[in-house]
C-alpha positions in Angstrom: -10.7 -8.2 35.2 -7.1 -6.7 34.3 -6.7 -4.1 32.3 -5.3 -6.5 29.5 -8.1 -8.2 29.2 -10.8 -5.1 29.2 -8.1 -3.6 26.5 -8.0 -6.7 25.0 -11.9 -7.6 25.0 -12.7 -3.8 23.7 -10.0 -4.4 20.5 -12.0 -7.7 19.5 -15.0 -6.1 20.1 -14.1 -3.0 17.4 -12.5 -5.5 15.1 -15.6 -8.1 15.0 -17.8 -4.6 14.3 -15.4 -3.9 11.8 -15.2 -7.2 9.9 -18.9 -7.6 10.2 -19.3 -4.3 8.6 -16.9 -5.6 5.7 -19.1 -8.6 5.2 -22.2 -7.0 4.8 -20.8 -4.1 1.9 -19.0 -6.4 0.2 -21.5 -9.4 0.5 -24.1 -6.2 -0.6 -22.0 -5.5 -3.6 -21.7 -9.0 -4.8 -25.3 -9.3 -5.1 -26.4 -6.2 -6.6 -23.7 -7.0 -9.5 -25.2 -10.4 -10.0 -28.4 -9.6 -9.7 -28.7 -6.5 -11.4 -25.0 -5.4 -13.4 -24.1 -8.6 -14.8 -27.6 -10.0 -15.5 -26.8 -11.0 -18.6 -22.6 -11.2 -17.7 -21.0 -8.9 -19.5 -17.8 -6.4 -19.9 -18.7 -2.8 -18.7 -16.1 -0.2 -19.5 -16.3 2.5 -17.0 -13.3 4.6 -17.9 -10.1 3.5 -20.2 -8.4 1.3 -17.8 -11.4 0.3 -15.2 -14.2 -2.1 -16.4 -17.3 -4.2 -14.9 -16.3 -7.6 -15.1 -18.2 -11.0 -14.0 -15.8 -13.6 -12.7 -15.3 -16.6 -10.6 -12.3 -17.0 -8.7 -11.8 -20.6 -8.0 -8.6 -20.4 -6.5 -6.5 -17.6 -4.1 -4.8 -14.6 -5.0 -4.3 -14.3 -8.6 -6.2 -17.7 -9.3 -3.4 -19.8 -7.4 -4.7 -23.3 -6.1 -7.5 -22.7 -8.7 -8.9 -26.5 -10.0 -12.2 -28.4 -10.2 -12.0 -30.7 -6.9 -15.0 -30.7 -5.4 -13.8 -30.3 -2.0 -11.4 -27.4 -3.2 -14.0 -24.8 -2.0 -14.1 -26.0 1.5 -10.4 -26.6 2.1 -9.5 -23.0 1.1 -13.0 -21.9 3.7 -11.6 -24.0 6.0 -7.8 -22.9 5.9 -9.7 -19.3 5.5 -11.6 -19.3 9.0 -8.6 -21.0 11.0 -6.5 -17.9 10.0 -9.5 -15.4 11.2 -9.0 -17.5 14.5 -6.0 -17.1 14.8 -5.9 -13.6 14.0 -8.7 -13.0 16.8 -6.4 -14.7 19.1 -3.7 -12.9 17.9 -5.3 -9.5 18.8 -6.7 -10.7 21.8 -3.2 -11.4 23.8 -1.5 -8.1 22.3 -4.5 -5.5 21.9 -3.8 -2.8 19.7 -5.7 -0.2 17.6 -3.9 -0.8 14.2 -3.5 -4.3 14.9 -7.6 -4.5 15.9 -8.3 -2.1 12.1 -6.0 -4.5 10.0 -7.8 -7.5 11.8 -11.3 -6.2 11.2 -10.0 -5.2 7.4 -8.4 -8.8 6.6 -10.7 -10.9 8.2 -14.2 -9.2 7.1 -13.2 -9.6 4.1 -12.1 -13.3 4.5 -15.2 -13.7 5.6 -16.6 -12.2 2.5 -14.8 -14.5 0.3 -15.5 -17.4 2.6 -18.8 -17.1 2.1 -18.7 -16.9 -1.7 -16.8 -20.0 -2.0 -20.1 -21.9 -0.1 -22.3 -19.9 -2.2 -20.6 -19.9 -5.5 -18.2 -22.3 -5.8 -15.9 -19.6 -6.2 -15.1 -15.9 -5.3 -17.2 -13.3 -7.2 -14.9 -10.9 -8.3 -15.8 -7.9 -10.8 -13.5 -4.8 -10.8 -11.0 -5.0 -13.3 -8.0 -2.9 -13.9 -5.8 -2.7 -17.4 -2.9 -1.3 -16.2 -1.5 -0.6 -20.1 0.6 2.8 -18.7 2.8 0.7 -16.7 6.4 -0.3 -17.8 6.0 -3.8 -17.5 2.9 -5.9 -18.6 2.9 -8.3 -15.4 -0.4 -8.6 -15.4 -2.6 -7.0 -18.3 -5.4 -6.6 -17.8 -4.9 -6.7 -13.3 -6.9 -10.3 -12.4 -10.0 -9.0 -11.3 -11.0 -8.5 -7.6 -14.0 -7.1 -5.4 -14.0 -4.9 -1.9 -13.5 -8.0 -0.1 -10.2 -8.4 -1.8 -9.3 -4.9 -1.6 -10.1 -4.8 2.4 -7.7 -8.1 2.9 -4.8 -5.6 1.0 -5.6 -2.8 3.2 -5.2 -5.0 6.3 -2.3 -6.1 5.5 -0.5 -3.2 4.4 -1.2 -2.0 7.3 -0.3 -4.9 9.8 3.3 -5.0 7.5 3.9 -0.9 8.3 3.1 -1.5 11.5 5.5 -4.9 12.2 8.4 -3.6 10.3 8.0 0.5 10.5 6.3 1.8 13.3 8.0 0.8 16.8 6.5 1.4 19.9 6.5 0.4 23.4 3.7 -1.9 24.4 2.3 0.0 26.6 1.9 3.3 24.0 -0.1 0.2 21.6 
């Protein structure tokens, strides 16, 4: 076995731990706000500019694709797992820590949201920002989002620093 392929087989193996970690808090989050937060549905202010919400996100990001085919939910599952594929292909020919943390981060929480959209129809999303203090009104209050969400951001922040900021010989990965 080379050494590519143990480097390589070690960074899938800490990514799939990673993105299986993911599933399971947010998955665990999701149902302990339907089941017992939002039983009845509800807005829950927690401070001034965070609240509890209940939503269904039929679409992507910021509702995009959002409609009421019935085959909607398994197109964007479908087009959902082919890019976690291809992202564990990805890491397996060019092994790297960050690249095998922003893998784990975007496609556990893929995952997550892949797994709402068979359960639910939609995403279940239920942290809500009002983000009145900023200069522009964009979006007001923020669309609402869950950890799943937030771990997909994380990943690829940090996949983007690392393409277009932090250069490094291959074999230093």
């Amino acid at each position: 076995m080379s050494r590519v392929s143990t480097n390589g087989s070690a960074m899938l193996l800490r990514a799939l731990f990673l993105a299986t970690l993911i599933v399971g808090l947010d998955q665990a989050s999701k149902w302990f706000i339907l089941i017992e937060v939002m039983n009845p549905p509800r807005v829950i202010e927690v401070t001034g500019f965070f609240d509890l919400v209940l939503a269904y996100n039929t679409g992507v990001s910021f509702g995009l694709f959002g409609s009421d085919s019935p085959w909607r939910p398994f197109i964007l599952a479908g087009a959902a797992v082919a890019i976690v594929i291809g992202m564990f292909v990805w890491l397996h020919r060019e092994p790297s820590r960050r690249l095998a943390l922003s893998v784990g981060l975007i496609c556990g929480g893929a995952i997550g949201n892949v797994i709402d959209r068979i359960l639910h129809i939609g995403v279940v999303d239920f942290l809500s920002f009002t983000l009145s203090w900023l200069p522009w009104q964009i979006f007001n209050p923020w669309p609402a989002f869950n950890l799943a969400d937030s771990t997909i951001f994380i990943g690829v922040v940090i996949l983007l620093c690392d393409g277009l900021f932090l250069t490094q010989s291959k074999g230093n990965k």
